[in-house]
C-alpha positions as CSV (number, residue, x, y, z in Angstrom):
1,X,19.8,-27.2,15.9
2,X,21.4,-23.7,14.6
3,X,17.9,-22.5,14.0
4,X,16.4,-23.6,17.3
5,X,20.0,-21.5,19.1
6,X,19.3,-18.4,17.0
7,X,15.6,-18.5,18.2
8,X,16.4,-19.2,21.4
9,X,18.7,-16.4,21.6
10,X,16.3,-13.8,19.8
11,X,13.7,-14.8,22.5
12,X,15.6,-14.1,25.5
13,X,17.8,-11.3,23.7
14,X,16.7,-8.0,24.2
15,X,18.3,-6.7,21.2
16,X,15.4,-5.8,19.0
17,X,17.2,-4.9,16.1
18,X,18.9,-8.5,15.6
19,X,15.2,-9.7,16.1
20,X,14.2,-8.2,13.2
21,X,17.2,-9.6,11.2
22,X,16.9,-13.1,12.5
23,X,13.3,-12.7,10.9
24,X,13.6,-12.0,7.2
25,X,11.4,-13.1,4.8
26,X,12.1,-16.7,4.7
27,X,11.0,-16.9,9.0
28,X,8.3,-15.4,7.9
29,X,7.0,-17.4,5.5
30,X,7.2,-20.3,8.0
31,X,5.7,-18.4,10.6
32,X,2.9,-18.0,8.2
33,X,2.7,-21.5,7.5
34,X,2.5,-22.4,11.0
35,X,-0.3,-20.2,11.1
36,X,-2.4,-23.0,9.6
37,X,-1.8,-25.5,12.1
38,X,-4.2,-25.9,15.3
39,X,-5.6,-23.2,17.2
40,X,-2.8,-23.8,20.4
41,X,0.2,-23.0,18.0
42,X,-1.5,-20.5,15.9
43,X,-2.3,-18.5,18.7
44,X,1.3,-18.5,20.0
45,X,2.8,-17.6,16.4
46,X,0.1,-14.7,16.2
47,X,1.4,-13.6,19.6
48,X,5.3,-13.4,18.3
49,X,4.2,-12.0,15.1
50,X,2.0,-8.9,16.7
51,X,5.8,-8.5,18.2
52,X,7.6,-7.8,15.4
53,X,7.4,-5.6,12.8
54,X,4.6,-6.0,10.2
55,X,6.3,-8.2,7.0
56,X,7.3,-6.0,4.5
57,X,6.0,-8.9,1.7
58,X,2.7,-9.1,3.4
59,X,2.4,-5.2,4.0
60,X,3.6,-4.3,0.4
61,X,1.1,-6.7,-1.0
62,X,-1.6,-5.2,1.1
63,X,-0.5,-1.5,0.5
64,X,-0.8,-2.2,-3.2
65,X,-4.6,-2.7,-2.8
66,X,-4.8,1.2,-2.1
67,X,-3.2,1.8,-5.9
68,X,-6.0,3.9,-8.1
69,X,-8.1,1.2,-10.0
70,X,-7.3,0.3,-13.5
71,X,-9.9,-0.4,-16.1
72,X,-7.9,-3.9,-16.9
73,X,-7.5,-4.6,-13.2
74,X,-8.8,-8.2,-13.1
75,X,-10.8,-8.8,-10.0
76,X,-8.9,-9.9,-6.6
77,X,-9.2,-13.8,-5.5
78,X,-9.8,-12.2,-1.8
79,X,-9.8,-15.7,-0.3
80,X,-6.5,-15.9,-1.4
81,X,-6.0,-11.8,-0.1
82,X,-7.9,-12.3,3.5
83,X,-7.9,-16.3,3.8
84,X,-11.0,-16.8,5.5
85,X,-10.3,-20.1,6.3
86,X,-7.3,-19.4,8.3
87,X,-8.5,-17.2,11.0
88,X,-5.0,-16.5,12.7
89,X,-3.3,-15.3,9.7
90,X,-6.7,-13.1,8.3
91,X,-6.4,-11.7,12.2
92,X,-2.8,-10.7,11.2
93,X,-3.1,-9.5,7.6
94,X,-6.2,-7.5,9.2
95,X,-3.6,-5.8,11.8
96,X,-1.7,-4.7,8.8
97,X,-4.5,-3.3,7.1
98,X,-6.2,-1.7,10.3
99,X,-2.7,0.2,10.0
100,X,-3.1,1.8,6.7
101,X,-6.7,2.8,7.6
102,X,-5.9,4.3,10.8
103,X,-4.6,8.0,11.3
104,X,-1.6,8.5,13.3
105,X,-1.9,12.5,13.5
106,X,0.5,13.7,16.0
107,X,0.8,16.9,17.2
108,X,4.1,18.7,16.6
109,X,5.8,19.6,20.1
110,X,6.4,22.8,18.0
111,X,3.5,24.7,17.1
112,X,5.7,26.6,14.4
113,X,6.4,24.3,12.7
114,X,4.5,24.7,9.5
115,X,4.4,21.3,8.2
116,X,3.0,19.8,10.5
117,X,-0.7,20.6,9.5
118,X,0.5,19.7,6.1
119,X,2.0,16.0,7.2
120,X,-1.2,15.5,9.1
121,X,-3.3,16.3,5.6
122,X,-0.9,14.0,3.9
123,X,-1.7,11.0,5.9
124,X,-5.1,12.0,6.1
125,X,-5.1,11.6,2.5
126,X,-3.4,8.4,2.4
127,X,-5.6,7.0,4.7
128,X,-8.9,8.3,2.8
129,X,-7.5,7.3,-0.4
130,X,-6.3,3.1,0.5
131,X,-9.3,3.0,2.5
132,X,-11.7,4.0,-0.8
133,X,-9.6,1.7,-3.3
134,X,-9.9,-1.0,-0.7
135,X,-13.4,-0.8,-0.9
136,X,-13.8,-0.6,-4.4
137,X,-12.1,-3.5,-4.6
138,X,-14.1,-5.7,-2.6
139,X,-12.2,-5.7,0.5
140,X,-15.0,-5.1,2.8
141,X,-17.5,-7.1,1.2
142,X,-15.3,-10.2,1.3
């Protein structure tokens, strides 16, 4: 019943911030869960989880992929990376990914600022260098 207030209240509260601390690791872990369950609720949960802030369990799990490749890396169980046979949350771990791929070069509102070319390399970088891991690893052929 304390649960179904402090939901209640982070629906209709405005308040991102406490949002984001009502939904630590543990919510998400259930949210995940629910993901499983039929199509009407999955859909739903995806909806409140595109909302909020990617998981920082699921993203740091994801981000590792990116790390240089070992020679005694064993192989990745992708099903159990990307679950294919749980559409809503692959859509969501996807989202995530989609993330580290994408660049997010913004222009600096002051052209003398000379890092800014320099940040924009950076992530460039980043991107080029998760994206090419990823691949080596599988990801895309899974």
């Amino acid at each position: 019943d304390k649960d179904r207030r402090e939901y209640d209240r982070a629906c209709s509260d405005t308040d991102a911030q406490y949002v984001v601390t009502l939904f630590t690791a543990q919510y998400f872990e259930f949210l995940f869960d629910l993901l499983g369950c039929p199509a009407s609720i999955s859909k739903q949960v995806v909806r409140l989880l595109i909302r909020l802030p990617s998981n920082d369990k699921q993203s740091a799990q994801l981000k590792s992929l990116g790390a240089p490749l070992s020679s005694t890396e064993s192989p990745k169980d992708w099903n159990i990376v990307l679950p294919l046979t749980q559409p809503s949350k692959l859509i969501y771990l996807l989202r995530i990914i989609r993330s580290f791929t994408q660049l997010s070069i913004h222009r600096s509102s002051d052209d003398n600022n000379p890092n800014a070319n320099s940040d924009s390399a950076d992530r460039i970088l980043e991107a080029q260098k998760w994206t090419e891991a990823f691949i080596l690893r599988g990801g895309v052929k899974h």
